[in-house]
Backbone as CSV, one residue per row, in Angstrom:
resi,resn,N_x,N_y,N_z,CA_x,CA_y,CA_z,C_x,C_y,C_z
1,UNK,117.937,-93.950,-8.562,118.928,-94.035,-7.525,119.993,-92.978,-7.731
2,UNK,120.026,-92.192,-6.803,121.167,-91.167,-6.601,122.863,-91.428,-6.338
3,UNK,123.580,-91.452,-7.975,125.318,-92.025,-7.593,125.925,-90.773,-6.572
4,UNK,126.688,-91.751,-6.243,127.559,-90.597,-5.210,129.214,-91.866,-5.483
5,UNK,130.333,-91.159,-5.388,131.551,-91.165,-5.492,132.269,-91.634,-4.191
6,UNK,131.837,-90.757,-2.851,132.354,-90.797,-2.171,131.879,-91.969,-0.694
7,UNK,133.109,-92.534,-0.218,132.934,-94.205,0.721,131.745,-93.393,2.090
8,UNK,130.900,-93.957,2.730,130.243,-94.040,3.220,130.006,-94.853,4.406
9,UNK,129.625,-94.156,5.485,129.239,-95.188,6.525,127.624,-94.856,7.435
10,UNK,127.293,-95.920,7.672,125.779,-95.735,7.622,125.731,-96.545,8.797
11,UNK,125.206,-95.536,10.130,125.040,-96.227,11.703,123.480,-96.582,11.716
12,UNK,123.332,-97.458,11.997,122.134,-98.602,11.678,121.313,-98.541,13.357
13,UNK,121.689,-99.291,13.455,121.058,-99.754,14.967,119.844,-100.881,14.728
14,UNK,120.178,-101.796,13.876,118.640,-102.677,13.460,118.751,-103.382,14.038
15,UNK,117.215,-104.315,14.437,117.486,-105.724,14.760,116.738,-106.327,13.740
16,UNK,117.681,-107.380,13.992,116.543,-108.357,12.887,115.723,-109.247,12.906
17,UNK,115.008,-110.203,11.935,113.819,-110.796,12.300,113.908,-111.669,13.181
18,UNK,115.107,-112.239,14.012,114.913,-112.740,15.465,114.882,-112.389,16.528
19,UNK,114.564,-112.749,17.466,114.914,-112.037,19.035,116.332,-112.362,19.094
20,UNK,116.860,-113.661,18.786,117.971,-113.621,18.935,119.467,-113.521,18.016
21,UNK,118.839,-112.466,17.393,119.743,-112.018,16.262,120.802,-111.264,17.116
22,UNK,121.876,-110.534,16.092,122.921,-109.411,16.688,122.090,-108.121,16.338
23,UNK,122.768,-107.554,17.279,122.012,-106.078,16.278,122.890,-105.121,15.273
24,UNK,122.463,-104.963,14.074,123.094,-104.462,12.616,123.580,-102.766,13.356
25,UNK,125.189,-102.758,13.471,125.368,-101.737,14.099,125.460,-100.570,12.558
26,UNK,126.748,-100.955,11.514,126.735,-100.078,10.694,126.674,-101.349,9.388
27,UNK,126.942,-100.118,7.920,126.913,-100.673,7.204,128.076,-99.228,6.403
28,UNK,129.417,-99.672,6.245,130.609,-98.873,5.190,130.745,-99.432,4.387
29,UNK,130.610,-98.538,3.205,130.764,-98.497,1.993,131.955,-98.318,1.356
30,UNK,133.098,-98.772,0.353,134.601,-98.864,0.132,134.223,-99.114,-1.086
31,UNK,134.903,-98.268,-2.159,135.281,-98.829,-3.440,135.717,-100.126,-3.806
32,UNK,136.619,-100.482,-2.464,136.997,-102.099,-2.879,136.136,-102.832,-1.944
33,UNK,135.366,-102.833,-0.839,134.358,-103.676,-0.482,133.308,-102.908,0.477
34,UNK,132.548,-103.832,0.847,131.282,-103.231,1.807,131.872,-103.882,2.931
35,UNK,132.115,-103.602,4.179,132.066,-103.703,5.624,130.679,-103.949,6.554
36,UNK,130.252,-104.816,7.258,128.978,-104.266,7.894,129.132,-104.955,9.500
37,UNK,129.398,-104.455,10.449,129.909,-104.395,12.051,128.119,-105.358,12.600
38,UNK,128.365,-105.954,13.520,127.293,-106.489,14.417,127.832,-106.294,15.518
39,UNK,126.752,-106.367,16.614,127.294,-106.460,17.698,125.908,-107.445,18.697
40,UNK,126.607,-108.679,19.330,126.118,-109.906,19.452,126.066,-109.997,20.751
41,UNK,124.831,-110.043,21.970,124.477,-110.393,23.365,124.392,-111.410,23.667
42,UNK,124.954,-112.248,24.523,123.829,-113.217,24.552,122.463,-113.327,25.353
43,UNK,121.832,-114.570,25.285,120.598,-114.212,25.789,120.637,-115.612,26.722
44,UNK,119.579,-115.148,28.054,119.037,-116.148,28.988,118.394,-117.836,28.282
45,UNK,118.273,-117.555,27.201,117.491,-118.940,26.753,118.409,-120.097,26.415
46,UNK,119.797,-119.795,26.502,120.626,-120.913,26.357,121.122,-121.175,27.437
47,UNK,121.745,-122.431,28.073,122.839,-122.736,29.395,124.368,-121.994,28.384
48,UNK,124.677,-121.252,29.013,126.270,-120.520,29.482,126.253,-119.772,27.937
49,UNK,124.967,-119.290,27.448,125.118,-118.138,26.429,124.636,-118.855,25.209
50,UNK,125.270,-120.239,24.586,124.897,-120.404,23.313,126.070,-120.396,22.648
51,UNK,126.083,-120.167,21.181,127.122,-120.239,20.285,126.824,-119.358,18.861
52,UNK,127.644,-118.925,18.648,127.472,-118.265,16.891,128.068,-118.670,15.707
53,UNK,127.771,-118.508,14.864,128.549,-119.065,13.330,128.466,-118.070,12.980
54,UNK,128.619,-118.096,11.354,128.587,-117.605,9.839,128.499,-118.502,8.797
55,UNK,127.353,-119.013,8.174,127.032,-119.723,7.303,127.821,-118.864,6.008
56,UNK,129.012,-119.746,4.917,129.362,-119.454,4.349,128.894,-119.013,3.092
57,UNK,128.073,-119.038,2.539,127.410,-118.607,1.639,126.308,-116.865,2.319
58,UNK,126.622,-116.800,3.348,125.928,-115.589,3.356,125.916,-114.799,2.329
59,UNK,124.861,-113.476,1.811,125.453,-112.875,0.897,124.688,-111.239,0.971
60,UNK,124.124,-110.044,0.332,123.655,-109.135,0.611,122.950,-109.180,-0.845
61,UNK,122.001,-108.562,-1.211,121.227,-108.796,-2.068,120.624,-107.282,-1.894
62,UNK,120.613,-106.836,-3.509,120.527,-105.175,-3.707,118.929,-105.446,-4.120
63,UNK,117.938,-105.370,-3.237,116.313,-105.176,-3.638,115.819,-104.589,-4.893
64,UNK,116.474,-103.454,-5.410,116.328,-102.729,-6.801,117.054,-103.620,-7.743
65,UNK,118.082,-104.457,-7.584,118.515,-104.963,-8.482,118.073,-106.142,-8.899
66,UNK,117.973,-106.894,-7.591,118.253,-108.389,-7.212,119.620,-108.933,-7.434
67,UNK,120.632,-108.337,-7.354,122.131,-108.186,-7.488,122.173,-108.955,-6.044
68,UNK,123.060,-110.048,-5.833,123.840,-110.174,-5.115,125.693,-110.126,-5.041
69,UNK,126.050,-109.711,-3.432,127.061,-110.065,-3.139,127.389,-110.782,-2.351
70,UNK,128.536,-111.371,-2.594,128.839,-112.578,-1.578,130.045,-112.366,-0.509
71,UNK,130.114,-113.033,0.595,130.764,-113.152,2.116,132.438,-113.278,1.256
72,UNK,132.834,-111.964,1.468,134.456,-112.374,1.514,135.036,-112.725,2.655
73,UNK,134.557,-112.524,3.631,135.691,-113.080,4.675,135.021,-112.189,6.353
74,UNK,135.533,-113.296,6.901,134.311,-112.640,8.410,135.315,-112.676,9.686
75,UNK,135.140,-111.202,10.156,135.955,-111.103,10.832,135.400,-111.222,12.946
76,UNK,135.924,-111.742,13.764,135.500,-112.094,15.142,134.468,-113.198,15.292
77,UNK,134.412,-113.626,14.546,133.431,-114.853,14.134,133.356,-116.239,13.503
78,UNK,133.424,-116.941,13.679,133.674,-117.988,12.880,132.944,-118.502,11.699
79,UNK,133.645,-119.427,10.833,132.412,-119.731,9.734,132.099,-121.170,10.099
80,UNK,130.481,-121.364,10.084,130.455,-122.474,9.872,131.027,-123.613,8.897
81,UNK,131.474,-124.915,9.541,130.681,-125.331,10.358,131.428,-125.022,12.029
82,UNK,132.451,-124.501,12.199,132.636,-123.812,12.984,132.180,-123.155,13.535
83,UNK,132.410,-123.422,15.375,131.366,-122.507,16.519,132.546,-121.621,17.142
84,UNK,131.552,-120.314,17.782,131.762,-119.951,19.347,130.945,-119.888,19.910
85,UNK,131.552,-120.568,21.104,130.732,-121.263,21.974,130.656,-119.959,23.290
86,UNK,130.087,-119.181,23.972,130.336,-118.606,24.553,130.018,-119.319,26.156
87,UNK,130.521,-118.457,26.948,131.226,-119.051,28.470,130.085,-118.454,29.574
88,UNK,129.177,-117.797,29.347,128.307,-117.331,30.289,126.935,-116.483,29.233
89,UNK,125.520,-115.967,30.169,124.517,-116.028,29.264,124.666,-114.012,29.568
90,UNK,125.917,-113.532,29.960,126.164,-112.067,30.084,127.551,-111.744,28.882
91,UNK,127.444,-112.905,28.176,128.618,-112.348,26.972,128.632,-111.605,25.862
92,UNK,129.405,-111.554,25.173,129.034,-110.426,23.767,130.039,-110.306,22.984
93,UNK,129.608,-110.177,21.744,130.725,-110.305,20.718,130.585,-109.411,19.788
94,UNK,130.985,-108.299,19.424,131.047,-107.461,18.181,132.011,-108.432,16.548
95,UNK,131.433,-108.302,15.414,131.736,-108.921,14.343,131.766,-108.214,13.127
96,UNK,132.579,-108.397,12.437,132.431,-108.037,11.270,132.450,-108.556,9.937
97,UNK,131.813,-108.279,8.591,131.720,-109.175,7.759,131.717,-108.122,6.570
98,UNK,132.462,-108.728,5.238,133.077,-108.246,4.224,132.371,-108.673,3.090
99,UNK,132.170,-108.009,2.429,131.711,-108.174,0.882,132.334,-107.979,-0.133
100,UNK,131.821,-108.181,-1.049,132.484,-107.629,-2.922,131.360,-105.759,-2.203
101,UNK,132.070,-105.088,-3.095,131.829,-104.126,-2.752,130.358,-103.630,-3.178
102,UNK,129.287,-102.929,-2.503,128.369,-102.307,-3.167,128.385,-101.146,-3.920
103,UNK,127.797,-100.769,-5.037,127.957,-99.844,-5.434,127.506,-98.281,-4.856
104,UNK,128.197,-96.965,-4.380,127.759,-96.230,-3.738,126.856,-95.339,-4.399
105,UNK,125.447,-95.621,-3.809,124.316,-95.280,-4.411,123.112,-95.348,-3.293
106,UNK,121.861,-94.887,-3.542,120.861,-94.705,-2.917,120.707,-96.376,-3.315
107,UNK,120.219,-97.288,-2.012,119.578,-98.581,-2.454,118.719,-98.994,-1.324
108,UNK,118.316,-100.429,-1.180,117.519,-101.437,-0.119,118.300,-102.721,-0.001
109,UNK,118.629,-102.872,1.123,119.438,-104.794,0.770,118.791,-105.464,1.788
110,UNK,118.860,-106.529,1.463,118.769,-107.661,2.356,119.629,-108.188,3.070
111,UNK,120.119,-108.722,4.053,121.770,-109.241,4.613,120.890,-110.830,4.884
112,UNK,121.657,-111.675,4.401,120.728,-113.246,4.063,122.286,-113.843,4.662
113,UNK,122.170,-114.665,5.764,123.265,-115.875,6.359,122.458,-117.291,5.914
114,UNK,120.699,-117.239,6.170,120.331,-118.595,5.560,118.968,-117.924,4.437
115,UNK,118.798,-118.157,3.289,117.771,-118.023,2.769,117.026,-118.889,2.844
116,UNK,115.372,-118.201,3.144,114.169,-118.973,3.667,114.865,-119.351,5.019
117,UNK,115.351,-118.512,6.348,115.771,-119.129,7.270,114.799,-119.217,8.105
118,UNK,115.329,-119.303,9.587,114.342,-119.539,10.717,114.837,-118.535,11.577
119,UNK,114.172,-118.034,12.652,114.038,-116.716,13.403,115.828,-116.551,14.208
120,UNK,116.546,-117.893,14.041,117.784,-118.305,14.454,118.845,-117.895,13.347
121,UNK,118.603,-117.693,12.110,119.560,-117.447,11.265,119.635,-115.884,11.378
122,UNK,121.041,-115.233,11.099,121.205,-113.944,10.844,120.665,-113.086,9.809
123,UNK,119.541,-113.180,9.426,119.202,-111.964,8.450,118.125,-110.880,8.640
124,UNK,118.229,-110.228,7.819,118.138,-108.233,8.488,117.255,-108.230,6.657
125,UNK,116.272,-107.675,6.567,115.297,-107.357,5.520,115.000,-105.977,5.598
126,UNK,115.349,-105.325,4.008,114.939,-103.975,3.930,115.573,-102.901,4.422
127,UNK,117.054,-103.483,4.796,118.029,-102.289,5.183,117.879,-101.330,4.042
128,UNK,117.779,-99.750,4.686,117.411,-98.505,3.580,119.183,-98.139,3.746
129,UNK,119.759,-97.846,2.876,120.939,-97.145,2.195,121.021,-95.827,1.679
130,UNK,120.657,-94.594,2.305,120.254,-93.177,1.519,121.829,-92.627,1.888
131,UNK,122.288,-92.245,0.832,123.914,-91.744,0.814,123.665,-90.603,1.521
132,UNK,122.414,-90.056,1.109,122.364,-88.716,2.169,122.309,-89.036,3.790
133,UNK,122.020,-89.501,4.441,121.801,-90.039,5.358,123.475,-90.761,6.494
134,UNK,123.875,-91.358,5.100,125.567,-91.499,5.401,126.100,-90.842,5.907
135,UNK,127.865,-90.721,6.635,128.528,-89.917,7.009,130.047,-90.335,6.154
136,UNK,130.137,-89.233,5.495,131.205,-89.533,4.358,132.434,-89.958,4.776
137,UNK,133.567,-90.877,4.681,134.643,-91.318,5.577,135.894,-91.127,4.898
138,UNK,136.160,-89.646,5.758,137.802,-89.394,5.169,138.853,-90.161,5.072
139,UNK,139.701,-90.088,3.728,140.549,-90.770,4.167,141.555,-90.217,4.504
């Protein structure tokens, strides 16, 4: 794995293993934490949109390591067992969610809201992390 020094931000565009996941917009990298942005549609299969959480124990999990980090604090979103409930099936919510920081390096993570979940929980498998690939973020 290739160290690098400098904070990082990495535009994603994933979806994850549900249809009705958010889609993984970025993933920034900070000496003092990891940042990672969603951005949340809703969909026709619920009456008036549905609802979202954040299962508190979410966490990110470094594939080369098996290192995890854990959910510091989630921002536009609520934590379970807390909802939002949204008001129509044309809504949308951008979110963000905080970590202990990753180390800035070439890696693979996992982003896990339920482990062993169901196509309904938020998680994203095999996010690639290449610092080269990053766009370095002045401060």
């Amino acid at each position: 794995m290739k160290k690098d020094t400098k904070n990082r931000v990495f535009h994603l565009n994933q979806f994850g293993h549900g249809d009705a996941n958010p889609i993984l917009l970025r993933v920034s990298l900070f000496a003092e934490f990891t940042k990672i942005d969603f951005g949340y549609t809703t969909t026709d299969i619920y009456d008036n949109g549905g609802w979202i959480r954040m299962a508190p124990d979410t966490f990110i999990e470094v594939i080369e390591t098996g290192k995890r980090y854990t959910l510091q604090l989630a921002e536009n979103i609520p934590i379970a067992p807390v909802h939002h409930y949204f008001e129509s099936q044309k809504d949308w919510r951008y979110f963000s969610l905080y970590f202990s920081p990753l180390p800035i390096q070439d890696c693979t993570i996992n982003i896990i809201e339920v482990e062993n979940g169901t196509l309904i929980d938020f998680n994203y498998y095999g996010v690639e992390l290449r610092m080269k690939e990053g766009m370095e973020i002045l401060e």
